[in-house]
N, C-alpha and C positions, 0 to 999 in steps of 0.2 A: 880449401879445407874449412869446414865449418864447426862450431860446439855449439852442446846442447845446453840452453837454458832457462831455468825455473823461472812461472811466472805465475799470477793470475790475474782474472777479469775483475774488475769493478767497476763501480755506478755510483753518480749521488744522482738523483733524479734524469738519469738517462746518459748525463753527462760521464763517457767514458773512457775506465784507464788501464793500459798494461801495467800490471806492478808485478817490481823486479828486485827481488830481495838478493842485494849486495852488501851486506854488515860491515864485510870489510875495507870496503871500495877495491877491491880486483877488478873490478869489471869496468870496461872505458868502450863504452857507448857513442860510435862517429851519427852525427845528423842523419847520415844515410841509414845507418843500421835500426835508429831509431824508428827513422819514417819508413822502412820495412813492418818494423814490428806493426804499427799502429796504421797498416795498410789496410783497409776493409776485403778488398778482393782475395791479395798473395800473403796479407800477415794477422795478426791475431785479430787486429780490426780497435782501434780506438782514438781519443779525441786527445790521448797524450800519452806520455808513460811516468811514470813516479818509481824512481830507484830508492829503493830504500837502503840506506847508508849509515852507519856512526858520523856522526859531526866529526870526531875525531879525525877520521880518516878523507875525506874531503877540505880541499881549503878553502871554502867556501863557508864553512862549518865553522870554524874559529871563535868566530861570535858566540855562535850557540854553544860551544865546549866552554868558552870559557866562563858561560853563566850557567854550565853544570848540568846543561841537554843534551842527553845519548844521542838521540836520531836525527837527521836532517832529510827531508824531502828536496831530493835532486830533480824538478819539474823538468820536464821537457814535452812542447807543443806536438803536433803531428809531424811537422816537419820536419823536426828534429832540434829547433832552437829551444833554446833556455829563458824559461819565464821563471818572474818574480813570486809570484805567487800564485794559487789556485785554490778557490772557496770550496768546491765541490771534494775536490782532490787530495786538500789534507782532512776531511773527513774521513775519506776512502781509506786514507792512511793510518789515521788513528785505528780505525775499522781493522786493517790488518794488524798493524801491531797486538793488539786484543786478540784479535782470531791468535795469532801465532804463539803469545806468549809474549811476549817481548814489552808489555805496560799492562797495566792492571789500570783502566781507568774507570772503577767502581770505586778503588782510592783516593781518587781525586785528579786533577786536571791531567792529561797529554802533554807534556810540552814537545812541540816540534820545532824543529830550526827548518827554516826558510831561506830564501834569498832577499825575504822583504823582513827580516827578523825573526825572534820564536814566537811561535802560537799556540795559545793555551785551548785545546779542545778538551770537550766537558758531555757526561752523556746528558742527553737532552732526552723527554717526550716526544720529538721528532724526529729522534735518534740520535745525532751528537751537533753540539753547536760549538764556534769558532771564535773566539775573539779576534777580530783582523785589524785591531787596535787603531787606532788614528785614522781623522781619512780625511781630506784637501777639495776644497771645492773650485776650480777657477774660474770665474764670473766672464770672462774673455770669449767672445762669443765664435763658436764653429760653427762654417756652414757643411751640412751633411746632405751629401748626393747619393741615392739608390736608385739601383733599377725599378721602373712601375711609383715613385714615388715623384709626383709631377714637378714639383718646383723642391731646392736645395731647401734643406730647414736648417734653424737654428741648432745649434746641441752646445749642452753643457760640462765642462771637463769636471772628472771626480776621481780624486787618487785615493785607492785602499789600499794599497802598498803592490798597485800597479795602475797601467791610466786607462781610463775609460774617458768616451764621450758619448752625452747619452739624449736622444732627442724626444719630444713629446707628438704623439699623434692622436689627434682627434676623435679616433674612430675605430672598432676592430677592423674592420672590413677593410679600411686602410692600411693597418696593421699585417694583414693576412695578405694583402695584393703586394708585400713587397718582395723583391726579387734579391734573396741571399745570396745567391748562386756563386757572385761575384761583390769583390772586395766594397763597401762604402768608397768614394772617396770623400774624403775632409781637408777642409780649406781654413785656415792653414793648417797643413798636413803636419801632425806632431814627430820628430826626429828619433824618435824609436816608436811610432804607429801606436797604435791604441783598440780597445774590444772598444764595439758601439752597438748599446742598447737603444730597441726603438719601446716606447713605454707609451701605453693609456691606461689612464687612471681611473678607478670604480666609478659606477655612478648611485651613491654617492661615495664620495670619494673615501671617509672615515666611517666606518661602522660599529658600533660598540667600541669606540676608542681605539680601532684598529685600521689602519690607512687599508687601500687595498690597490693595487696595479697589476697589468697586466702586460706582458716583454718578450721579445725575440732578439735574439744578441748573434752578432760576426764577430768570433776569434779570431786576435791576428795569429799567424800561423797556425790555424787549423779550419775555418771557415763557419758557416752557421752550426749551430748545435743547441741541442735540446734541452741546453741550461747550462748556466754560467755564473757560480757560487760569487762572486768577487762583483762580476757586471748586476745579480741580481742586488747586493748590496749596494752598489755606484745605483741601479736606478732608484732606490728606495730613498737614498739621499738627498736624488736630484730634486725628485717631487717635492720631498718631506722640506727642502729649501724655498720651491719655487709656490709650496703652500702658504708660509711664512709663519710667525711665531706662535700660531696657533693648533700648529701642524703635530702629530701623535709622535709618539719617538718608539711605536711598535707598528711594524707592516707587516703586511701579507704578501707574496709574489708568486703570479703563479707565470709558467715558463709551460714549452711544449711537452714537456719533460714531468712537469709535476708543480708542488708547491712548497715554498721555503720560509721561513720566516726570519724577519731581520729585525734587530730592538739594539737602540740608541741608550747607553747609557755612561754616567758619569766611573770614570775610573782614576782615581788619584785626582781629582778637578780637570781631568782632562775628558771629553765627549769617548769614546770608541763606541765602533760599530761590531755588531754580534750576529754571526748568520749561522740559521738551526735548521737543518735537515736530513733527511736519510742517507745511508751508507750501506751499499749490498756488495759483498763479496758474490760473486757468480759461477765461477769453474777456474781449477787452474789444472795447469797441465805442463809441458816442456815443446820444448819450439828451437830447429835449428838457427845460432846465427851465425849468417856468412862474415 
């Protein structure tokens, strides 16, 4: 026996998501039902899905209720696992809530609850930008192995309230010869995996006070994709560290998908990281699930 349920498509720069408006949390989604949905072939076809939920009703959500946020983004990868958070994806969300009714954010900030905390998204010129608050750099060096990429490189660990490792390559051309298809692996291998961006940086590097790089990213549980809100912020970080203190605290990123902008700024004396880009709601429709 199967039910039919309401969805729609979205994008932040290609990077794409089933959303599944559950207000009340009824709905209990298995890994499997998931990775149907966001099958390209037999299901709607995307790079994750985002349930849309009351904090209340989720116990996950607890944090965020009890700092007075209606909504929480219940991420989950292609697979079907449960991730911490996603750059692209709470745009997408704000994005719906707007479309639907459910936030007014011409009033002032989105707060969403997360599994990495709440996030205040804001409309942007780029369409809405995200505060991903805090983000951890680890100096601890990884070596990162791809297909077509001759010798292991170094990468550097970057937490924006998920892990990434993220490595520098020389060259597009380098960039372009590597082979996604299949997972990185990393040495030492991090104990719940990590996104890995491979990043080359402008030439020259800052332009009008604006860094600029350029990135292809491997999501764990979901594999390469065309942009990666969270990993384009991890790369922007990495440079903007491995430039040193003379380094901009506004970048540019451009991904296969498109371009995002990321800007560093002081919040309560503490750094956070802020990522600004599109948000397209595309078709929604209903879809059996088994």
């Amino acid at each position: 026996m199967s039910t039919a349920i309401s969805f729609t498509k979205g994008h932040g720069t290609g990077n794409d998501f089933v959303i599944v408006p559950d207000a009340d949390g009824e709905l209990h989604l298995t890994d499997d039902q998931v990775a149907a949905l966001c099958d390209r072939r037999f299901g709607v076809g995307a790079d994750g899905l985002l349930r849309v939920v009351r904090a209340a009703a989720i116990a996950e959500g607890a944090a965020a209720t009890a700092a007075g946020v209606e909504w929480f983004m219940d991420y989950r990868n292609a697979d079907g696992s449960a991730a911490e958070m996603c750059g692209n994806g709470v745009r997408v969300f704000a994005r719906y809530l707007t479309a639907v009714g459910w936030a007014d954010a011409e009033a002032g900030p989105v707060l969403i609850g997360t599994r990495a905390g709440v996030k205040p998204v804001t409309v942007h010129e780029r369409g809405f930008e995200v505060d991903l608050g805090t983000f951890r750099i680890d100096e601890s060096e990884v070596l990162v192995r791809a297909r077509h990429l001759d010798v292991a490189r170094p990468g550097i660990g970057v937490d924006v309230g998920n892990p990434h490792v993220v490595v520098a390559l020389p060259s597009h051309s380098e960039l372009t010869g590597i082979d996604l298809s299949r997972a990185p692996q990393l040495e030492p291998a991090p104990s719940s995996g990590a996104n890995v961006e491979f990043v080359v940086p402008s030439d020259p590097l800052v332009h009008e006070g604006t860094g600029g790089i350029t990135m292809r990213v491997f999501e764990r549980g979901v594999g390469e994709t065309l942009s990666c809100g969270t990993g384009v912020a991890a790369a922007a970080l990495a440079v903007r560290h491995w430039a040193g203190a003379a380094a901009p605290d506004v970048w540019q990123v451009g991904v296969p998908g498109g371009e995002l902008g990321v800007r560093v700024v002081d919040v309560g004396g503490e750094p956070h990281v802020l990522l600004a880009g599109p948000a397209t709601l595309v078709f929604s429709g209903e879809i059996a699930l088994a």
